[in-house]
C-alpha positions, 0 to 999 in steps of 0.5 A: 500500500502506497503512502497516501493510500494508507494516509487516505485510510486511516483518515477514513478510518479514525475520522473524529465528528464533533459535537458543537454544542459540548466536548462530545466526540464521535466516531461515526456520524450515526454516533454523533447523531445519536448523541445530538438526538438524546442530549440535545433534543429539545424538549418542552419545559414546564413554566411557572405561573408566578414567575419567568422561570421554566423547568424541565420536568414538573416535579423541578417546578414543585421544588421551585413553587415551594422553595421559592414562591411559598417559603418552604425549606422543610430539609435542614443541613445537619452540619450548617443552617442550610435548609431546602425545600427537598432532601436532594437540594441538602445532600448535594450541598452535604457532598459539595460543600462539607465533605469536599467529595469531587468525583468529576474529573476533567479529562484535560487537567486537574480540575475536579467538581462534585457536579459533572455539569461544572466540569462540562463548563469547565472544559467549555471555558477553559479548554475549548476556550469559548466564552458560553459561561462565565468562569467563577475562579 
């Protein structure tokens, strides 16, 4: 096989598509479509009827009407004077705040988070260089 032969195949076969709208890489574009269709599908979202903010699903805007709209943070943080309208919100904030736990790492550095949507922006940010978020360190 000639040189350019094999360039021209191995191209073909190790050819990378990139997402876009986040740091996912594929390896075919039925992948890639695939990836588009179940991460970026948009999908209709609940509207609160006492504000501007929407939700994704109606148990979210429950949490938002009683935290938010009716004062209700019936979880206290067992460490701190935290309180949350669900036992999630509390949970997040045990791992997060108290006990450091940062099982997210980016893949290009040694940055960890405890939520694997911080890293995504992370990346975003600092490694694709583009400026979609506002970077807080």
């Amino acid at each position: 096989m000639t040189p350019s032969a094999f360039k021209h195949n191995f191209c073909f076969l190790f050819q990378e598509y990139e997402c876009g709208k986040c740091p996912f890489i594929a390896s075919t574009q039925e992948a890639m479509e695939e990836h588009r269709g179940k991460a970026h599908k948009k999908k209709p979202r609940v509207k609160c009827t006492e504000c501007d903010r929407d939700y994704t699903n109606k148990y979210d805007l429950a949490a938002h009407v009683k935290a938010f709209h009716l004062g209700i943070k019936e979880h206290k943080c067992p460490e701190c004077n935290y309180c949350a309208s669900d036992k999630g919100r509390v949970k997040k904030h045990l791992h997060s705040v108290h006990w450091k736990q940062k099982q997210h790492k980016c893949e290009y550095c040694d940055y960890t988070a405890y939520a694997a949507s911080a890293v995504r922006i992370h990346v975003t940010a600092v490694h694709l260089r583009r400026k979609d978020y506002k970077c807080d360190q």
